[in-house]
C-alpha positions as CSV (number, residue, x, y, z in Angstrom):
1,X,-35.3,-23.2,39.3
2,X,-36.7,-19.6,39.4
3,X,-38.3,-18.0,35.9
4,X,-39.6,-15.0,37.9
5,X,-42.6,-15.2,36.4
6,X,-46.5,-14.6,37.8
7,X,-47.2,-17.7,35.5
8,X,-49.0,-20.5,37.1
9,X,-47.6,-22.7,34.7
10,X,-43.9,-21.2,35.5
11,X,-44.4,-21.6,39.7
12,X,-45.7,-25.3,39.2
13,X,-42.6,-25.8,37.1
14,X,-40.5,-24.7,39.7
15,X,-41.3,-27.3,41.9
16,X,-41.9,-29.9,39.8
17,X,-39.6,-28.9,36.6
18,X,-36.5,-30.8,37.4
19,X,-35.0,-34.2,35.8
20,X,-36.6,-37.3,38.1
21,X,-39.4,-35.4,40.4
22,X,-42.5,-36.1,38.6
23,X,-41.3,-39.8,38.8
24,X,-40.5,-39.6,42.2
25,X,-43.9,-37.9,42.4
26,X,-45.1,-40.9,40.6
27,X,-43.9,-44.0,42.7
28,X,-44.8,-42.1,45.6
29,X,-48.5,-42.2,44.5
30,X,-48.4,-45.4,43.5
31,X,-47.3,-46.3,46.7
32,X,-43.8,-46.2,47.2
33,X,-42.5,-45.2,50.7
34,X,-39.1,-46.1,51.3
35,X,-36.0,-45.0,49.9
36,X,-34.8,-48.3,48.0
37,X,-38.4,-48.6,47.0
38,X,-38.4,-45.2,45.1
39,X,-35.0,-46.2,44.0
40,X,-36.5,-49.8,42.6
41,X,-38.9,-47.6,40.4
42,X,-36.4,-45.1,39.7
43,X,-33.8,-47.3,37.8
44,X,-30.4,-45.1,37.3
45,X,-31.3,-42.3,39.7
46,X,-28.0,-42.7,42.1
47,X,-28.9,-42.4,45.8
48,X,-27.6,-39.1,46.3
49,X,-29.9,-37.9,43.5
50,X,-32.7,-38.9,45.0
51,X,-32.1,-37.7,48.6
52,X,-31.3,-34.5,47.1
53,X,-35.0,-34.3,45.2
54,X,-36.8,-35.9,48.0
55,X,-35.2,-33.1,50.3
56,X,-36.7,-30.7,48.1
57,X,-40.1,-31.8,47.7
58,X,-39.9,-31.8,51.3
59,X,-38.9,-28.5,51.3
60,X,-41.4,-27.7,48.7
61,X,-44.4,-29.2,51.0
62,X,-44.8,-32.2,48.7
63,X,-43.5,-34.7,50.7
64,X,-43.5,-35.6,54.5
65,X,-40.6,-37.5,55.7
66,X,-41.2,-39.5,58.9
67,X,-39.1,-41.9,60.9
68,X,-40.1,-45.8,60.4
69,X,-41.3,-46.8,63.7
70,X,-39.0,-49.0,65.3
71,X,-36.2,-48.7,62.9
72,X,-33.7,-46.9,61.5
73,X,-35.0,-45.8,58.0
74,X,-37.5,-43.0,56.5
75,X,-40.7,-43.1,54.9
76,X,-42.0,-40.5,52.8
77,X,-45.4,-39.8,52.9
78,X,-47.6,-37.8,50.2
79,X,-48.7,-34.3,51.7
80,X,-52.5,-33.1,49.8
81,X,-50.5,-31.0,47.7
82,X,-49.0,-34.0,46.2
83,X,-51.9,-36.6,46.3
84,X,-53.7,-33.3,44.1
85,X,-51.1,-34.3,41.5
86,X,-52.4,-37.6,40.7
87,X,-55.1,-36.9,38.3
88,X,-52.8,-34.7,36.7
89,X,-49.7,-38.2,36.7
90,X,-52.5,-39.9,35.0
91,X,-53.3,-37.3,32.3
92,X,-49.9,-36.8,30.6
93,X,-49.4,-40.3,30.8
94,X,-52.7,-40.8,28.8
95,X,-51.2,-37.8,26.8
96,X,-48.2,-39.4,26.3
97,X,-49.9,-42.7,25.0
98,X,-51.5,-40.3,22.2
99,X,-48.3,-38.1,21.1
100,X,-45.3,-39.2,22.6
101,X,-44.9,-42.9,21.9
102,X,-43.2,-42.5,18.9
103,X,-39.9,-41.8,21.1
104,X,-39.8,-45.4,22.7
105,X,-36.9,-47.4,21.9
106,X,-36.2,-50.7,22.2
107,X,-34.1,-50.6,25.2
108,X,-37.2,-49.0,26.7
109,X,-38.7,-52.5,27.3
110,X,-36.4,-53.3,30.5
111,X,-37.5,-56.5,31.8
112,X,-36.7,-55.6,35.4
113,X,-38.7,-52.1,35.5
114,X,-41.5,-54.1,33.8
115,X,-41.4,-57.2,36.7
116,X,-41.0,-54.6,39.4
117,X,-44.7,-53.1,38.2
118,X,-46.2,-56.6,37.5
119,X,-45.0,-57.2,41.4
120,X,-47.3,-54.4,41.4
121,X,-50.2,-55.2,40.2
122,X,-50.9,-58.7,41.5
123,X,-53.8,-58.8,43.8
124,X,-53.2,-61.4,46.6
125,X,-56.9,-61.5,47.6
126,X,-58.1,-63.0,44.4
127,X,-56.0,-65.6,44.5
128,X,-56.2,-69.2,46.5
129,X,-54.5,-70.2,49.2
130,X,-51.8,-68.5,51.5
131,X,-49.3,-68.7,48.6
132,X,-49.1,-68.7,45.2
133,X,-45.5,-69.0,42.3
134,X,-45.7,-67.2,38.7
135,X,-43.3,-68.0,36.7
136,X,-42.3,-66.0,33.6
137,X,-39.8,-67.1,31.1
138,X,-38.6,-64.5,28.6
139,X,-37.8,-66.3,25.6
140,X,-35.8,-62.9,24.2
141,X,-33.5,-63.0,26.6
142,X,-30.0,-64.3,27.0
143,X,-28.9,-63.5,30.4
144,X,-31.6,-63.9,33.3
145,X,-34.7,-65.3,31.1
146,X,-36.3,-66.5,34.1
147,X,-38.6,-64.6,36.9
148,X,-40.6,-65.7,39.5
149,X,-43.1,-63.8,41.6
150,X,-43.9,-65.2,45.0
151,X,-47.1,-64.4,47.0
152,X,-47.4,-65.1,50.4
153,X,-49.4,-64.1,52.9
154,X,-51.0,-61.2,50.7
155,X,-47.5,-59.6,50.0
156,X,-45.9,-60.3,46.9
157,X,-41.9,-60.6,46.1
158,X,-39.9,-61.0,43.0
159,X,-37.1,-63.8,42.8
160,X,-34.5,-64.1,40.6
161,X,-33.6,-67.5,41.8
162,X,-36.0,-70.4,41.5
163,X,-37.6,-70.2,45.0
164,X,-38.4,-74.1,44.7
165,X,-41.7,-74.5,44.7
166,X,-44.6,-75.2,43.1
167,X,-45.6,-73.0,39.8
168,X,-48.9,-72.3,40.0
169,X,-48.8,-70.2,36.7
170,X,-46.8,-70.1,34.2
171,X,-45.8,-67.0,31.3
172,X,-43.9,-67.7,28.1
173,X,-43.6,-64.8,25.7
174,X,-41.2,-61.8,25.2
175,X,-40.5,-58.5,26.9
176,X,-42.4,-56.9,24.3
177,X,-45.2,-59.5,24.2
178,X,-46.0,-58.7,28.0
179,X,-46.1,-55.4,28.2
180,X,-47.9,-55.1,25.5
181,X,-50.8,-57.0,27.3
182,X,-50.7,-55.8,30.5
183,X,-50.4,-52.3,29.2
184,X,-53.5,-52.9,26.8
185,X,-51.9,-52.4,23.7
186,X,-52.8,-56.4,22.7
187,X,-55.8,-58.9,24.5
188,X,-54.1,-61.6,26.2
189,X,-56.5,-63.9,23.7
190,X,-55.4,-62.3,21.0
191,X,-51.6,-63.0,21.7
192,X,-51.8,-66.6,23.1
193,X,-53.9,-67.2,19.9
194,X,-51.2,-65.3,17.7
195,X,-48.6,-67.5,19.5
196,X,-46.8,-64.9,21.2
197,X,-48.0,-66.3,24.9
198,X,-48.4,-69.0,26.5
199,X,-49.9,-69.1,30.1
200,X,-50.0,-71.9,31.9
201,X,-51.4,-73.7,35.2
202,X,-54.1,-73.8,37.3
203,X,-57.4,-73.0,35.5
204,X,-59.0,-71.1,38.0
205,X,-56.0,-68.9,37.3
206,X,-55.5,-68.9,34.0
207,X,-58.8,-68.6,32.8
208,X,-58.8,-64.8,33.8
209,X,-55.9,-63.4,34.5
210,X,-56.5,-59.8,34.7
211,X,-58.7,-60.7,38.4
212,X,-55.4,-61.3,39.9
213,X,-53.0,-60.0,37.8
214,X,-54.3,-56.7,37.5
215,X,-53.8,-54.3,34.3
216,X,-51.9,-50.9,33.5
217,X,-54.1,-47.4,34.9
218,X,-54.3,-47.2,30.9
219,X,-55.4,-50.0,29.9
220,X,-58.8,-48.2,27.9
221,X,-56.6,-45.1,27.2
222,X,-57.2,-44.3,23.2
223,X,-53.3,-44.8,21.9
224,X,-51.1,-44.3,19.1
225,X,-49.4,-47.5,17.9
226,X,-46.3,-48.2,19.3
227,X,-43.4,-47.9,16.2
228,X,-42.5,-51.1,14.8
């Protein structure tokens, strides 16, 4: 992508112009490393896709790839130029939340994309114990209606399969209902009192989830509402 233009705007866009790079830009900053995790984050990118972006940002000085000590695999590691991009990530996200939700659809609300970032968020040092089991149960779905997120030993791991063991907490709502708190768009009060939610389990858990569970970057990011 060359504009041959003295633009800054146009030279940025060069590097960072091109269908999937600002999200692979994304997961790396949020933490992703390896290739299947970028790939987890990513959704339909195919692999050869990705290699061939990440060979450019590496090209581009954006990305550093480095050999996974005592194995066979790659990590890719956030060069300054690239960590510099994070306040800017943030900022058309927030502007996105303003002037661009009116393009979400409803197949938009993928249960597995939204799982992947609750696997996220959960922070293993504010909760009890060497290991703890969330359940989720997605009452809008037909096929696969039932996640679990396993915590142990402060690393955290979705299952798609009961892993038999104790729930500790438990989620009943919809897609729509979840990511609507955890994005901010609804209180979680406000939607177990409405009826859409129902958490479950261990008080000292339930009584505030967002300590452990933690919420979207956005969470107090003015918003327009999303379309009905």
């Amino acid at each position: 992508m060359q504009y041959n233009q003295f633009c800054p705007i146009a030279k940025a866009t060069e590097i960072l112009g091109e269908k999937w790079t600002i999200l692979i830009i994304r997961e790396i900053l949020m933490g992703g490393r390896r290739f299947t995790e970028l790939q987890r984050g990513l959704g339909d990118i195919s692999p050869a896709l990705l290699t061939g972006r990440l060979k450019t940002l590496e090209d581009k000085g954006m990305v550093v790839r480095r050999q996974i000590p005592g194995q066979r695999g790659y990590e890719y590691l956030p060069t300054e130029a690239c960590q510099a991009l994070l306040p800017i990530i943030i900022s058309l996200g927030k502007w996105s939340l303003l002037w661009a939700r009116h393009t979400i659809l409803d197949e938009d609300f993928d249960v597995e994309f939204l799982m992947f970032y609750l696997e996220r968020s959960i922070d293993p040092e504010k909760l009890i114990g060497d290991e703890t089991v969330i359940k989720f149960r997605f009452a809008d779905l037909s096929e696969q209606p039932n996640w679990w997120l396993l915590v142990q030993n402060n690393k955290t791991q979705i299952c798609l399969k009961d892993p038999g063991k104790d729930v500790n907490v438990f989620f009943d709502c919809s897609v729509r209902t979840m990511h609507d708190v955890w994005m901010g768009d609804r209180t979680y009060k406000d939607a177990i009192k409405s009826g859409d939610l129902s958490v479950l389990g261990d008080p000292s858990l339930t009584r505030n989830v967002q300590s452990w569970l933690r919420p979207s970057a956005y969470i107090d990011a003015d918003r327009a509402p999303i379309p009905a």
